[in-house]
C-alpha positions in Angstrom: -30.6 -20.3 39.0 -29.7 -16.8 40.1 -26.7 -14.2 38.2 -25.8 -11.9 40.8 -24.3 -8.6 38.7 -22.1 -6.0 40.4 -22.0 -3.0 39.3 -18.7 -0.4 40.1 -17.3 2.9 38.7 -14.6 2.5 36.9 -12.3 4.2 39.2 -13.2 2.1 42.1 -12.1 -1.3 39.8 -9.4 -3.2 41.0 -5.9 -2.6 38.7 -7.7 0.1 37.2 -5.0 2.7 35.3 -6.7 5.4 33.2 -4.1 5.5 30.3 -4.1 2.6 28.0 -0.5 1.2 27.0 1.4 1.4 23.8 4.9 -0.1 22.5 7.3 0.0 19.7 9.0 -2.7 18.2 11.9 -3.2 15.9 11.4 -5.6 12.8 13.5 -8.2 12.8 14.3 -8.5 16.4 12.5 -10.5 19.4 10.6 -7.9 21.0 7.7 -8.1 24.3 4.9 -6.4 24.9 3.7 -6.0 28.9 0.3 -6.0 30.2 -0.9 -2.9 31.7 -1.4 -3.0 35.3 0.5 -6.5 35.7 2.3 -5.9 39.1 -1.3 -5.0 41.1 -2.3 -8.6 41.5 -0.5 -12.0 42.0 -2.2 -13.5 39.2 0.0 -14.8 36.8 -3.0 -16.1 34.6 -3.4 -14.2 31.6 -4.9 -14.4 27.9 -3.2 -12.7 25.0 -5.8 -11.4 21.7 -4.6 -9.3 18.4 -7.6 -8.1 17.9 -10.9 -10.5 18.3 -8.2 -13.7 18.0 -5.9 -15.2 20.6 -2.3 -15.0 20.0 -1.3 -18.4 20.5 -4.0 -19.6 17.8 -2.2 -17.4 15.4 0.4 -18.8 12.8 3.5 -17.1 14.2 6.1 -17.8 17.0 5.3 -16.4 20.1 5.0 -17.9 23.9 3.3 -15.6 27.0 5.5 -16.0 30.0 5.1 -14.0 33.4 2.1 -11.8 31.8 4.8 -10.9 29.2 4.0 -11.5 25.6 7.1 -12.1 23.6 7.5 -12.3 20.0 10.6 -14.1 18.6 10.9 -12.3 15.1 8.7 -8.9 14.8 7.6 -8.1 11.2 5.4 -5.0 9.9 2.2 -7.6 10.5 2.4 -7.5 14.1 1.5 -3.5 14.1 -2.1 -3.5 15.8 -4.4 -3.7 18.9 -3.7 -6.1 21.5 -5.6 -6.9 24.5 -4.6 -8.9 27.7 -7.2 -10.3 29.9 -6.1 -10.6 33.5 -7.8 -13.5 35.4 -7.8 -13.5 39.0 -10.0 -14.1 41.9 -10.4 -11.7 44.8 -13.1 -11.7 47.7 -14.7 -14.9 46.0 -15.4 -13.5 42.8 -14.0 -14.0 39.2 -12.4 -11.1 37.8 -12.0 -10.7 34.1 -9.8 -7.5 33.1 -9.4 -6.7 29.7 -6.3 -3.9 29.2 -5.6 -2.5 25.6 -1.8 -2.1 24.1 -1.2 -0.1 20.7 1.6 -2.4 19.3 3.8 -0.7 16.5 6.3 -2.5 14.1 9.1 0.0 13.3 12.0 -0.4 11.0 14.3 0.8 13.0 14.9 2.8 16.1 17.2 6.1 14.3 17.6 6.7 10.8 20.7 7.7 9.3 19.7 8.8 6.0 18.9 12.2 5.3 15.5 13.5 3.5 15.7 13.3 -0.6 13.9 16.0 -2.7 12.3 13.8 -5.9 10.9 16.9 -7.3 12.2 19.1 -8.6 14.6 17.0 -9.8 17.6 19.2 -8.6 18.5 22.9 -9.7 15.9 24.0 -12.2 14.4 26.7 -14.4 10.3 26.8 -14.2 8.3 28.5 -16.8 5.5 31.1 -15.5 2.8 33.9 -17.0 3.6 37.5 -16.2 0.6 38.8 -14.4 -0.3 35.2 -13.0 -0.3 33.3 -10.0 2.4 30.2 -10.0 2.7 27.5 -7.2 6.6 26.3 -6.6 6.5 22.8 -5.3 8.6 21.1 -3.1 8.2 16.8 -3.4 10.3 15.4 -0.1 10.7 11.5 0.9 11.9 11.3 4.5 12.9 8.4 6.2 10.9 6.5 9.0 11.9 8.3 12.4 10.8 7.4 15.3 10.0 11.5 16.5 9.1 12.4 13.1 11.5 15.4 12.2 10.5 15.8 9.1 10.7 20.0 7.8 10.0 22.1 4.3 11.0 25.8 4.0 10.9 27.5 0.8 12.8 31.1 0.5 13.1 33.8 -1.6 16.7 34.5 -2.5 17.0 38.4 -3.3 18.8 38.8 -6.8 20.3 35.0 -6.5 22.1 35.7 -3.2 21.7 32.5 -0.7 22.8 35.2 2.2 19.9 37.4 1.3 16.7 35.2 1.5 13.1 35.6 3.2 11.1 33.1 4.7 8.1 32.0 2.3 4.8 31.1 3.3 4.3 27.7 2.8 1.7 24.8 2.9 2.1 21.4 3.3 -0.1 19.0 2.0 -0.8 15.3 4.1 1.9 12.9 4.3 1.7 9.8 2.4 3.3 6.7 3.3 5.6 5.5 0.4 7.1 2.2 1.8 7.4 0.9 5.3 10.4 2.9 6.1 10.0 6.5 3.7 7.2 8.8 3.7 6.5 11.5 1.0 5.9 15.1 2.5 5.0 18.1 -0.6 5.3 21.8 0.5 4.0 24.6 -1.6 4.5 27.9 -1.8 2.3 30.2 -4.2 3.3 33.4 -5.7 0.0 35.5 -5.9 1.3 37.5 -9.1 4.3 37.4 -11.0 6.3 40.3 -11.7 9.4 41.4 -13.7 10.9 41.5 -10.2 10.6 37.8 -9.6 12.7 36.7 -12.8 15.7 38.8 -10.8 15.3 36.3 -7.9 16.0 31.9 -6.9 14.1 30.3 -4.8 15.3 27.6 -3.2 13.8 24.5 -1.0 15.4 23.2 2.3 14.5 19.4 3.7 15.5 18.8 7.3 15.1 16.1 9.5 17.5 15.2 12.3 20.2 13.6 10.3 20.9 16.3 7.7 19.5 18.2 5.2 18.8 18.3 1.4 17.8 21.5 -0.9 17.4 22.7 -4.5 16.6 25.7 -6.3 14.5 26.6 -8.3 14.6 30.3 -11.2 11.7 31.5 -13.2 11.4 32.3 -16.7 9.1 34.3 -18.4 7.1 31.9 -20.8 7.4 33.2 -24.8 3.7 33.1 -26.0 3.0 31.6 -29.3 0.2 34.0 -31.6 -1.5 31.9 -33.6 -3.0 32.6 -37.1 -6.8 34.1 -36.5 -9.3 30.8 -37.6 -11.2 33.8 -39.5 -13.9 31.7 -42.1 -13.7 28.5 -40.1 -18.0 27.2 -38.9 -18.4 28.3 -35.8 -19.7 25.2 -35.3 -16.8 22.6 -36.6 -14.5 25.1 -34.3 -16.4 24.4 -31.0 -16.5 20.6 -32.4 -12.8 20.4 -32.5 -12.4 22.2 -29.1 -14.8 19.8 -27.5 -13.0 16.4 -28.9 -9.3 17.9 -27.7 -10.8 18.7 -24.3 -12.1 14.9 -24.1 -9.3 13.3 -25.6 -7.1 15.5 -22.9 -9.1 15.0 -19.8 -9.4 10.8 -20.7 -6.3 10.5 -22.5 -4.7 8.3 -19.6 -8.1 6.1 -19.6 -7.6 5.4 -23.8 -3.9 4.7 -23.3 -4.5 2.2 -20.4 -7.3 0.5 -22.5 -5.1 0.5 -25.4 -2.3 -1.1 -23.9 -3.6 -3.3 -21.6 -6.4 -4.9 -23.8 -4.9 -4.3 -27.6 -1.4 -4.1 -27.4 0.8 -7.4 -28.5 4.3 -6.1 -28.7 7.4 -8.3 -29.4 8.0 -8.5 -26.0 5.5 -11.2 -25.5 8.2 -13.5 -27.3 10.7 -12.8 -24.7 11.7 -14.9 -21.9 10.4 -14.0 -18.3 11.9 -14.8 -14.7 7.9 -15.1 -13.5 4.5 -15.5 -15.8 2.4 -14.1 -12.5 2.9 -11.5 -10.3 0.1 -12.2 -7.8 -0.2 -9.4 -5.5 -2.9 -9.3 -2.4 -3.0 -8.4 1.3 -3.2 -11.2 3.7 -6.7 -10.5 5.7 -8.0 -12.3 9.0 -9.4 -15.1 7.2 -6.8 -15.8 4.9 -4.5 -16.1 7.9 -7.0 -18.7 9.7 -6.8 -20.2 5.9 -3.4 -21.1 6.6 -2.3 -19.6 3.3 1.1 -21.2 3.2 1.6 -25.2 1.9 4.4 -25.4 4.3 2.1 -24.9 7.3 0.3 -27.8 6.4 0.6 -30.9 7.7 -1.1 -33.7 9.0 -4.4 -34.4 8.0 -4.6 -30.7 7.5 -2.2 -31.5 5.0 -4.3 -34.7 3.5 -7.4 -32.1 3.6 -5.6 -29.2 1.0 -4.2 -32.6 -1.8 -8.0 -33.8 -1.8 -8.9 -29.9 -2.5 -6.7 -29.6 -5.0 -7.8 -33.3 -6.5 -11.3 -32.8 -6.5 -10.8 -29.0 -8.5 -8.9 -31.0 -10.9 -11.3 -33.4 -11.8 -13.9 -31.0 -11.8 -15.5 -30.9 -8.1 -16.7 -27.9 -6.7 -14.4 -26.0 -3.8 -16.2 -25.0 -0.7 -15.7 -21.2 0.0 -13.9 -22.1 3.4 -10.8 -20.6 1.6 -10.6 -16.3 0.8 -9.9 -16.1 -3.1 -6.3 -14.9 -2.1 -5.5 -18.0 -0.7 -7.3 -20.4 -3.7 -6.0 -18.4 -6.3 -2.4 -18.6 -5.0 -2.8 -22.1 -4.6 -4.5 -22.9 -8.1 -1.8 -20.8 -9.8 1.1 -22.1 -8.9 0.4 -25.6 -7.3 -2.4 -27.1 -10.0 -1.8 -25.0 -13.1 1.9 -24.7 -12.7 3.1 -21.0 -12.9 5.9 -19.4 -11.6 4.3 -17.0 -9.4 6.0 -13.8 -7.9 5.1 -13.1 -4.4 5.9 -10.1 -2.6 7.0 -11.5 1.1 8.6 -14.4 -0.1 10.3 -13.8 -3.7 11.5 -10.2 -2.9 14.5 -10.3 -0.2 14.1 -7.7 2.6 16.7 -5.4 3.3 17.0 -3.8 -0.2 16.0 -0.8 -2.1 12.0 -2.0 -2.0 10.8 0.1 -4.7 13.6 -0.8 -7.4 12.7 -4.2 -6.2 9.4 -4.1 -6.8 9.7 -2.2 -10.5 12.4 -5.2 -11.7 10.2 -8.0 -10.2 7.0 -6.3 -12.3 9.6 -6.1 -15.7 10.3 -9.9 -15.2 6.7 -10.8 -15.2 4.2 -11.1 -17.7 1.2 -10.3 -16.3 0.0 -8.5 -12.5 -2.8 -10.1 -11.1 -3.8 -7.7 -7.5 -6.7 -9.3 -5.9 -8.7 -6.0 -5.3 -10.3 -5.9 -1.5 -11.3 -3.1 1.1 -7.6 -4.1 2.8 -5.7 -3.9 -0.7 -7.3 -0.7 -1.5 -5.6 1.0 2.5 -2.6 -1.2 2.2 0.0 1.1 1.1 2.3 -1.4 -0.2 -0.1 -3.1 -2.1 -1.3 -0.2 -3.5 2.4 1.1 -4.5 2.6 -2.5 -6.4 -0.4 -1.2 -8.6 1.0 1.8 -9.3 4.1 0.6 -10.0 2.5 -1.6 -12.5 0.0 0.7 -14.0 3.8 2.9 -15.2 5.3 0.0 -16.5 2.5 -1.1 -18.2 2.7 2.7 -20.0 6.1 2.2 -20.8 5.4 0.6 -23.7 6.2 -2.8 -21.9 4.8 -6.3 -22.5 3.4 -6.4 -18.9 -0.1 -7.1 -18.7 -2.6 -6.2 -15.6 -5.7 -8.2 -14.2 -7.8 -7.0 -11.3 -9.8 -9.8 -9.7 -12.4 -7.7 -7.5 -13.4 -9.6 -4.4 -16.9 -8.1 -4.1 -20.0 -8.6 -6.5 -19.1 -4.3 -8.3 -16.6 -2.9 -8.0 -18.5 0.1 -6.6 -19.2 -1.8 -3.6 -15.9 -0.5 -1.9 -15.5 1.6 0.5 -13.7 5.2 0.2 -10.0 3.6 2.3 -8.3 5.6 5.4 -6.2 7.5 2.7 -6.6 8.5 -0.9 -5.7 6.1 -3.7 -3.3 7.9 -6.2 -4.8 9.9 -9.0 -3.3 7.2 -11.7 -4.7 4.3 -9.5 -8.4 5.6 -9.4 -8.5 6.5 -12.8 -7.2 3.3 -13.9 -8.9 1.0 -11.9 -12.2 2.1 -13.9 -10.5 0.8 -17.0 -8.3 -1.9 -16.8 -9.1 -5.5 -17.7 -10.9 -7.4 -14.5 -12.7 -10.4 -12.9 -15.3 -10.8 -10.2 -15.1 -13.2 -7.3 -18.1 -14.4 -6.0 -18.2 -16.1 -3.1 -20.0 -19.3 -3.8 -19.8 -19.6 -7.4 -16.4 -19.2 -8.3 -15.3 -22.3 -6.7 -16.4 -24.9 -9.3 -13.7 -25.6 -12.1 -16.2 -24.7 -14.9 -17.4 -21.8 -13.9 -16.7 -18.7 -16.0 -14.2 -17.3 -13.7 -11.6 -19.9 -13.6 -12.3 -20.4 -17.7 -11.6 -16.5 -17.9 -9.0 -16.5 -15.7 -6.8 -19.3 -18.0 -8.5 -17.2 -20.7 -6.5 -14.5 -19.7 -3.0 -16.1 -17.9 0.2 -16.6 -20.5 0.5 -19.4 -22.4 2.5 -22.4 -21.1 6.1 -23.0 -21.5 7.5 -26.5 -21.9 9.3 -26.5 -18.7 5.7 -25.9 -16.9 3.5 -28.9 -15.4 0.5 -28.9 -17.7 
């Protein structure tokens, strides 16, 4: 048997195009995505992948018709790489091309929201050292745009007169991604030295982006220094003890808080009634999507396959580790041990103000579970749940917070595309936690599942025990 292999330049291929495609769709709406180079062959045979998987093995509503992908109802999922393989046959050979397409989910096409300026938290008066250096920031959230508009300018206002101003210069600092439709932009600008001259003088912050504009302003004061009594007689010793306990207590006071409250903390609250017991937040990965991690896609023997799962945990069995740990735990929690769960995509509505959503969901819970993974870690929604969780649980709530980290340490993880939040990394060192390991954590009696009850709420009468 001989392979006969033909080697061409890429410019002499058949259909070849140098620039790759790209598309944007709107969430919500049907939406198509075309296949580079379609009209430079008859062949109307043609495979659609999102990523290393076919599109029509994937649990969502699509059909391929005329070397057109079309997608009935686009969500923030679909954003990715796709590839479409052209299959034709030309001078008795087999031709395979694979073409590339950038697909990206969008909210929206125009905005028609203006920018909001978070911080300062409008007109203001800021404290500062004569003689010292003193940064004026500037904290923006834009909306998504689809030509991202978004500009900071902070100016000098001579003697308090908005007619009279000069141009600062000004840094800005990288864009983070709040939500799916708002990103936060912070611009500062530093004053090298203040003088008496700069308490005669505003300065003031404009936001732009192509709907309007947003600004505050800011005045300086000088700050009134405090002399304190000499420590004349005090040990020399006991004084640099003291100083070193208040600098450790300052630069881990968030770390004792978090341990306090999350681990010793038993308010009153814990008496009160609660809309969920779990909020179980996670990202959906590759393998928890060929997991099929809803019940209602089940059916079938499928469906015959997940009841004899769930029969043999109960009586003890041991679970295979075909399933990712955010698809069993989901499924333990709420379908064998009976808790009202609170999922993101399905028990907060879209459409609404996502982050007061999120805060009120977290307030009717009793305790946050995030499965912790490389994914959860870049995911900026899932990461904005954590947050969001971490200051309620500081806010002297009953709230309590589990990580369940999918990897054997926690220092296993990888440094994601964009950095965690300084409140998130510190408190992910401290806050209570599990370890999933694959292969062991799948039998009933193991001490994962016992620590897990260990640590979920008690059961109410109206549960299924």
């Amino acid at each position: 048997m001989f392979l006969h292999l033909q080697v061409l330049r890429e410019r002499h291929l058949p259909c070849y195009k140098a620039d790759e495609g790209g598309v944007m769709l709107r969430v919500g709406a049907g939406g198509k995505i075309p296949c580079p180079g379609l009209d430079c062959t008859n062949s109307t045979n043609f495979t659609w992948y999102k990523r290393n998987k076919r599109v029509s093995e994937q649990h969502r509503t699509s059909c391929e018709k005329n070397g057109l992908l079309h997608l009935c109802t686009v969500s923030h999922y679909d954003t990715g790489l796709y590839f479409c393989d052209q299959h034709f046959i030309e001078q008795g050979l087999q031709w395979t091309f694979r073409r590339a397409i950038h697909v990206t989910a969008i909210p929206y096409e125009s905005t028609n929201d203006s920018p909001r300026i978070t911080f300062p938290n409008g007109n203001t008066t800021e404290e500062v050292e004569l003689g010292e250096p003193h940064t004026l920031t500037c904290q923006v959230h834009f909306p998504f745009e689809v030509n991202f508009s978004a500009q900071i300018q902070w100016y000098m206002n001579y003697r308090g007169n908005m007619d009279n101003k000069t141009l600062l210069h000004s840094e800005r600092q990288p864009q983070r991604k709040v939500t799916f439709k708002e990103f936060m932009v912070t611009e500062t600008a530093t004053i090298q030295q203040v003088t008496a001259l700069h308490f005669n003088h505003t300065y003031t912050c404009i936001a732009t982006n192509s709907v309007g504009n947003c600004s505050v302003t800011v005045k300086l004061k000088r700050t009134i220094q405090v002399k304190w009594p000499s420590l004349v007689g005090y040990p020399v010793a006991a004084l640099l003890l003291v100083a070193g306990l208040v600098i450790v207590l300052h630069v881990k006071w968030l770390e004792l808080r978090l341990i306090y409250m999350s681990r010793f903390k038993h308010g009153k609250a814990d008496d009160e009634e609660k809309d969920f017991d779990v909020f179980l937040s996670y990202v959906w990965t590759s393998r928890c999507v060929e997991a099929d991690g809803t019940l209602s896609s089940l059916s079938g023997p499928r469906l015959q396959d997940y009841l004899s799962t769930l029969e043999l945990f109960s009586s003890g069995g041991e679970i295979g580790d075909q399933r990712p740990p955010e698809v069993l735990i989901y499924k333990v929690l709420e379908d064998l041990w009976g808790y009202r769960l609170c999922l993101l995509e399905r028990d907060i509505l879209p459409g609404g103000a996502f982050t007061n959503d999120v805060i009120h969901a977290l307030r009717r819970s009793q305790i946050l579970i995030c499965v912790v993974s490389n994914d959860y870690l870049s995911d900026s929604d899932a990461v904005f749940v954590l947050e969001s969780g971490i200051q309620v649980l500081l806010q002297n709530s009953s709230l309590k917070i589990l990580l369940i980290w999918t990897s054997k340490t926690s220092t296993s993880f990888t440094q994601p595309y964009s950095p965690l939040p300084p409140v998130v990394q510190r408190a992910l060192k401290v806050l209570p936690s599990l370890n999933w390991t694959s292969g062991k954590a799948g039998r009933a009696t193991s001490n994962f599942w016992r620590s897990l009850r260990k640590a979920l709420p008690k059961y109410r009468v109206t549960h299924n025990t």
